[in-house]
C-alpha positions as CSV (number, residue, x, y, z in Angstrom):
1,X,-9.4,-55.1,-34.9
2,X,-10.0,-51.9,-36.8
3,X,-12.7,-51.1,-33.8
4,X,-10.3,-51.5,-31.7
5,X,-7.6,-49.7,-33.0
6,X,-10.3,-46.5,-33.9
7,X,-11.2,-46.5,-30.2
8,X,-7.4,-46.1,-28.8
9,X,-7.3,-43.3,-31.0
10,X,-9.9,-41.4,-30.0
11,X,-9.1,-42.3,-26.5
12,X,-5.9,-40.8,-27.6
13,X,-7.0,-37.3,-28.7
14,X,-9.7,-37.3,-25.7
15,X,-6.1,-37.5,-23.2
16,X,-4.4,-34.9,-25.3
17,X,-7.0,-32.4,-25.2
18,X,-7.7,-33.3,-21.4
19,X,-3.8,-32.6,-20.8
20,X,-4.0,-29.1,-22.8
21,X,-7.1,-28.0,-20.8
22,X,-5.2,-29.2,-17.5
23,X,-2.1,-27.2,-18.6
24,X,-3.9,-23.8,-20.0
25,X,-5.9,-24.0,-16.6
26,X,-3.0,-24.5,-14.7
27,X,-1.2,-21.2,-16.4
28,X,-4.3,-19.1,-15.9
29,X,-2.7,-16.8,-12.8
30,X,0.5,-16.6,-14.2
31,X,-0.8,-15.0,-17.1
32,X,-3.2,-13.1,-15.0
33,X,-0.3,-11.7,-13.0
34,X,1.9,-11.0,-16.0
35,X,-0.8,-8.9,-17.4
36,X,-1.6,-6.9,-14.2
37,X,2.3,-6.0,-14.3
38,X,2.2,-4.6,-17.3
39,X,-0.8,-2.3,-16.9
40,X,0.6,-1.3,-13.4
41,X,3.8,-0.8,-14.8
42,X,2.2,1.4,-17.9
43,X,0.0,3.1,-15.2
44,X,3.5,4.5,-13.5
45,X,5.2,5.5,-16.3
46,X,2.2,7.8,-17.1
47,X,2.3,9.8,-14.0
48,X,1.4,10.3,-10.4
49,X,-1.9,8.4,-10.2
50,X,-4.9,9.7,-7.8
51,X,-4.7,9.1,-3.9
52,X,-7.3,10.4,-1.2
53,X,-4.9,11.7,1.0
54,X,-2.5,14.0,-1.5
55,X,-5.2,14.9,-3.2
56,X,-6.9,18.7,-2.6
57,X,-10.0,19.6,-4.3
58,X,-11.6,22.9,-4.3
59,X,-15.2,23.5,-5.0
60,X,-17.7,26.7,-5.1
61,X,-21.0,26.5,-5.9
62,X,-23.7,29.1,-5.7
63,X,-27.3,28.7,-5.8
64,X,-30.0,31.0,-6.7
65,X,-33.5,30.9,-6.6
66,X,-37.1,31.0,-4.8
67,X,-38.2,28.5,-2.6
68,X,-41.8,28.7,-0.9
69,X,-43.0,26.1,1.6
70,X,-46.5,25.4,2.9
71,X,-47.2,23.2,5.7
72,X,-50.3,21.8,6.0
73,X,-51.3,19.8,8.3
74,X,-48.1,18.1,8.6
75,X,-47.4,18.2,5.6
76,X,-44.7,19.9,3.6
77,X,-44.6,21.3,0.0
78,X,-41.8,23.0,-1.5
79,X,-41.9,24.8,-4.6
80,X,-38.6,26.3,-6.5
81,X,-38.7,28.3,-9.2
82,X,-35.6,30.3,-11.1
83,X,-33.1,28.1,-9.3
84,X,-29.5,29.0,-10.7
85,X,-26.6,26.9,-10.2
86,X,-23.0,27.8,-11.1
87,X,-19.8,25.4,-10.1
88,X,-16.2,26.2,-10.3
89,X,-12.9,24.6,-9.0
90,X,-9.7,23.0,-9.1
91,X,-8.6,19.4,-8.4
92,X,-4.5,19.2,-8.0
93,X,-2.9,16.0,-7.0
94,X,-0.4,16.3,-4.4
95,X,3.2,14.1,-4.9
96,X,4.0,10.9,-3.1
């Protein structure tokens, strides 16, 4: 009889942790969804975020240097020495 009765109860906790897995499962995209709300919603409060099209960026960039090149029988070597590179610009992001 005690057998028994030790059996049903783990049988018992077995179903219960069963049910919880089923329901934590089961909530899984609603929290996901919840949680992407927020952060989107955070995201807008902190400002214009970046898009392609309203987006301008302006780049310059300079090189300096020697380059030689031999060709030798079809084939190509390059050498560069003193090579100088300098970069400026601006990135603005446009309004919606």
């Amino acid at each position: 009889m005690l057998r028994r009765l030790k059996g049903q109860s783990t049988l018992e906790y077995a179903m219960i942790i069963a049910v919880v897995v089923g329901a934590l499962l089961a909530i899984n995209i609603y929290m996901k969804r919840g949680l992407q709300g927020r952060l989107r919603e955070s995201a807008d409060q902190i400002g214009d975020q970046f898009d392609a099209n309203a987006t301008t960026i302006t780049r310059n960039t300079t090189h300096t240097g020697t380059t030689v090149q031999t060709v030798t029988a079809g084939t190509t070597t390059s050498n560069t020495s003193g090579e100088n590179r300098t970069e400026s610009g601006s990135d603005v992001v446009g309004g919606w």
